[in-house]
C-alpha positions as CSV (number, residue, x, y, z in Angstrom):
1,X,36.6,-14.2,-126.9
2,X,39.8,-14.0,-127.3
3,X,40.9,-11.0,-125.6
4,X,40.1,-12.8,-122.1
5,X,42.9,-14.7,-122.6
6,X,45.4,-13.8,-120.1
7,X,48.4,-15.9,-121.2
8,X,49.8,-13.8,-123.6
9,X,48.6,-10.2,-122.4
10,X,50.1,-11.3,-118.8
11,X,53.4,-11.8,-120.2
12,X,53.3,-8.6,-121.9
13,X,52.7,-6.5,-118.9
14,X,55.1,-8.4,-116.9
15,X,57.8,-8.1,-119.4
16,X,57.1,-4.0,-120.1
17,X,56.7,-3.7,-115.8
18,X,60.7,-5.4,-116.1
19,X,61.4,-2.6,-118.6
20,X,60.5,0.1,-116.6
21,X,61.6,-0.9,-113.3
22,X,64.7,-1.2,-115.0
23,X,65.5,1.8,-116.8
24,X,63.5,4.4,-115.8
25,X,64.8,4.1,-112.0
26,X,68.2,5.0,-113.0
27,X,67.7,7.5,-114.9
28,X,65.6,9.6,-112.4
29,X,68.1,8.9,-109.3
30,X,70.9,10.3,-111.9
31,X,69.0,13.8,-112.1
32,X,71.0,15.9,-109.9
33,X,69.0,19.8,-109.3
34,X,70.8,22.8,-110.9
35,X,71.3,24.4,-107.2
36,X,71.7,22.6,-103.9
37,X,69.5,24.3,-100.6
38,X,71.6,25.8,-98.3
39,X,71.5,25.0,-94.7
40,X,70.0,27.4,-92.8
41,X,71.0,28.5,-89.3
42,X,69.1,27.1,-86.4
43,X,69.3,30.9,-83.8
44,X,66.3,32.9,-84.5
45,X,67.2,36.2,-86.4
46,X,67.0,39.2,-83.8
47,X,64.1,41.4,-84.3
48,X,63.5,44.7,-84.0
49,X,60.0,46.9,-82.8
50,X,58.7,49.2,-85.2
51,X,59.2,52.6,-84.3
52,X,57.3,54.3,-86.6
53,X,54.8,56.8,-85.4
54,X,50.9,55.4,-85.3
55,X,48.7,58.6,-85.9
């Protein structure tokens, strides 16, 4: 059976693994997102009680 053999299908996988861990990791640390988060403040916005009437 010759698919058992591993020598060449090993080499294969090996050689497409090199591939990928070569030019896919660059290109996804390049992608910058289209807008940046803003830094919030760390004080807790004052709040207010209700004063509506509870009928």
């Amino acid at each position: 059976m010759p698919q058992l053999n591993p020598a060449p299908w090993f080499a294969i996988l090996v050689f497409s693994w090199l591939i990928f861990l070569t030019v896919i990791p660059p290109k996804v640390l390049a992608h910058t997102f289209p807008n940046d988060p803003t830094l919030q403040s760390t004080e807790k916005p004052k709040t207010e009680p209700w004063t509506w009437p509870w009928h």
